[in-house]
C-alpha positions in Angstrom: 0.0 0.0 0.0 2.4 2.1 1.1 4.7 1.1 -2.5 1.2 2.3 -4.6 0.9 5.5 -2.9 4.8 6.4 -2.7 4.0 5.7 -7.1 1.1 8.0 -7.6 2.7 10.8 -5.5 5.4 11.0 -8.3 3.5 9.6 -11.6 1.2 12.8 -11.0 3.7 15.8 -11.6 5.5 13.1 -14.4 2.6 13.0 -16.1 1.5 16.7 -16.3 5.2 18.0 -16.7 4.8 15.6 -20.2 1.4 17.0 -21.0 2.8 20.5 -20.4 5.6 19.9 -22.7 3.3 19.0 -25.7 1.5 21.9 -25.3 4.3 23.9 -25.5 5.7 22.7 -28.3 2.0 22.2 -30.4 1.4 25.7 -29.7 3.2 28.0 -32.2 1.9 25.9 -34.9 -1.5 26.3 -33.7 -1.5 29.8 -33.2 0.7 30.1 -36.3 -1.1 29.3 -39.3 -5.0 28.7 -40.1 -5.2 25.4 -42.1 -5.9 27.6 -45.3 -3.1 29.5 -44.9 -3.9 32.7 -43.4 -2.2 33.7 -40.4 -3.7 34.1 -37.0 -3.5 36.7 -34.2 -0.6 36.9 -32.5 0.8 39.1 -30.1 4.4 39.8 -31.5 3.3 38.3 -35.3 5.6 40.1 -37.9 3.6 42.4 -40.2 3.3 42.2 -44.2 4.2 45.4 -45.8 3.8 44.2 -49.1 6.5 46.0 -51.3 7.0 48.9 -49.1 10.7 49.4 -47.4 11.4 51.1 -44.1 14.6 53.0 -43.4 15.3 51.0 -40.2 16.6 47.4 -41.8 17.2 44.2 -39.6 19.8 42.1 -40.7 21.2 39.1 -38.7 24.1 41.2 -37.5 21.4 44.0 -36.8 22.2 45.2 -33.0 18.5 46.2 -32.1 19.1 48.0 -29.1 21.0 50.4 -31.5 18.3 50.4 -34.0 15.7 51.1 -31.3 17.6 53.8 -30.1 17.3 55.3 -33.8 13.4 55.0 -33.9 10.9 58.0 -33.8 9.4 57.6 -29.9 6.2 56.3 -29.3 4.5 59.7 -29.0 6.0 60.8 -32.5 5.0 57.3 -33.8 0.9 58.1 -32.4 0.8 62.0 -32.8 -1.9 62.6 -35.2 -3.8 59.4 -34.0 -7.0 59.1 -32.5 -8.3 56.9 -29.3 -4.8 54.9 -29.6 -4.9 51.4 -27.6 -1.5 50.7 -27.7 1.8 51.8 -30.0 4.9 48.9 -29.9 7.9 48.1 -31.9 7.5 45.4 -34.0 9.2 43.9 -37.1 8.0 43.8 -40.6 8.6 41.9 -43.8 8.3 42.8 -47.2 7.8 40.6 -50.5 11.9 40.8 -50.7 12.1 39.3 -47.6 13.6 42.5 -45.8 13.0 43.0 -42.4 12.4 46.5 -40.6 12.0 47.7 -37.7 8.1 49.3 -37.3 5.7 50.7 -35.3 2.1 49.3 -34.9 -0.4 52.0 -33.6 -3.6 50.6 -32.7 -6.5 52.9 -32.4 -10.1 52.0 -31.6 -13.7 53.2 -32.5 -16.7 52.2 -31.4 -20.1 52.0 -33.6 -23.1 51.1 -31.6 -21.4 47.7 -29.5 -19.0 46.5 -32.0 -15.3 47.3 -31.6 -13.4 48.5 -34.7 -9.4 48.7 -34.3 -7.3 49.2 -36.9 -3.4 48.9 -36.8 -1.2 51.3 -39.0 1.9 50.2 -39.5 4.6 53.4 -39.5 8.3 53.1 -40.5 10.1 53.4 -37.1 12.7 55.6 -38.9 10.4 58.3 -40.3 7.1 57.9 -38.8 5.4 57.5 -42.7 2.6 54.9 -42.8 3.5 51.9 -44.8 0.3 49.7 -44.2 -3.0 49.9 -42.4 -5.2 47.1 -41.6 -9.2 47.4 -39.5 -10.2 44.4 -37.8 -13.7 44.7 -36.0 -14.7 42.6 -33.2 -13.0 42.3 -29.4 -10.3 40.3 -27.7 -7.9 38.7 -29.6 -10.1 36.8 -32.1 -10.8 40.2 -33.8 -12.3 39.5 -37.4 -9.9 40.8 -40.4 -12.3 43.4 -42.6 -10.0 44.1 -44.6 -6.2 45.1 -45.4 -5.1 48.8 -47.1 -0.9 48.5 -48.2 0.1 52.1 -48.9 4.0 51.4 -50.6 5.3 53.8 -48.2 3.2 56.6 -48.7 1.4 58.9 -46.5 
C-alpha cells in the first residue's frame, strides 16, 4: 500500500510536466497558421508590408538596441492618431524578404457595441505609414475586414 501510494505521488507531476511539454511545443503551430493559410493573431506576429521598405533594416548582425535607439518615440510614432490602444515596436517583412523595424499604432472606434481597431503600421525611422489594416470585433479573435498597403506613402 504504502509502495502504490509512494508511485502515484510521483506519476502525477510526471505526467502533467509531459502534458505541459506537448503543449508547449504544439502551440506556435496552432497559433501560427490557419489550415488555409492565413495567419492568425498573434501578439508579436511580424507584419506584411507588401513591397514597401522602411529605413530601419534588420539584418542578422542588426544590433537592435541600437536600432531602437534610432526610432521615432512612441509619442512621435501616435501624434496625429486618435483613441490609440497601444503603440509597440514590431518587425515587418516585405515581399523581398527584408525585415524592418516598425511601429504598430492601434487605435479604436466604437459603432453602436461592435469594436473597430485598426493597426497602422509606420516606418520606425520616419514615422510615414507603410500599411494599415481594421479588424472589427474584441479580444484577440478580432475579425480581419480588410487590409489597405500604402507602398510607403502617406
Amino acid at each position: 500500500m504504502v509502495l502504490l501510494s509512494m508511485t502515484s505521488k510521483h506519476m502525477i507531476p510526471a505526467i502533467t510536466a509531459v502534458l505541459a511539454m506537448a503543449v508547449v511545443i504544439a502551440t506556435p503551430a496552432v497559433f501560427a497558421e490557419s489550415g488555409d493559410g492565413s495567419k492568425k493573431y498573434m501578439k508579436y506576429w511580424t507584419v506584411s508590408i507588401g513591397d514597401a521598405s522602411g529605413t530601419l533594416e534588420i539584418t542578422p548582425d542588426t544590433d537592435l538596441d541600437s536600432l531602437r535607439e534610432q526610432a521615432i518615440s512612441s509619442e512621435e510614432a501616435s501624434a496625429g492618431h486618435e483613441n490609440v490602444v497601444k503603440t509597440r515596436l514590431s518587425k515587418a517583412v516585405n515581399d523581398s524578404e527584408e525585415y524592418f523595424l516598425v511601429w504598430k499604432v492601434v487605435t479604436e472606434s466604437t459603432d453602436e457595441n461592435d469594436p473597430t481597431h485598426t493597426v497602422d503600421v509606420l516606418d520606425a525611422g520616419t514615422g510615414n505609414l507603410l500599411t494599415s489594416m481594421t479588424k472589427e470585433g474584441g479580444g484577440c479573435g478580432f475579425k480581419k475586414s480588410g487590409t489597405t498597403e500604402t507602398g510607403g506613402r502617406v
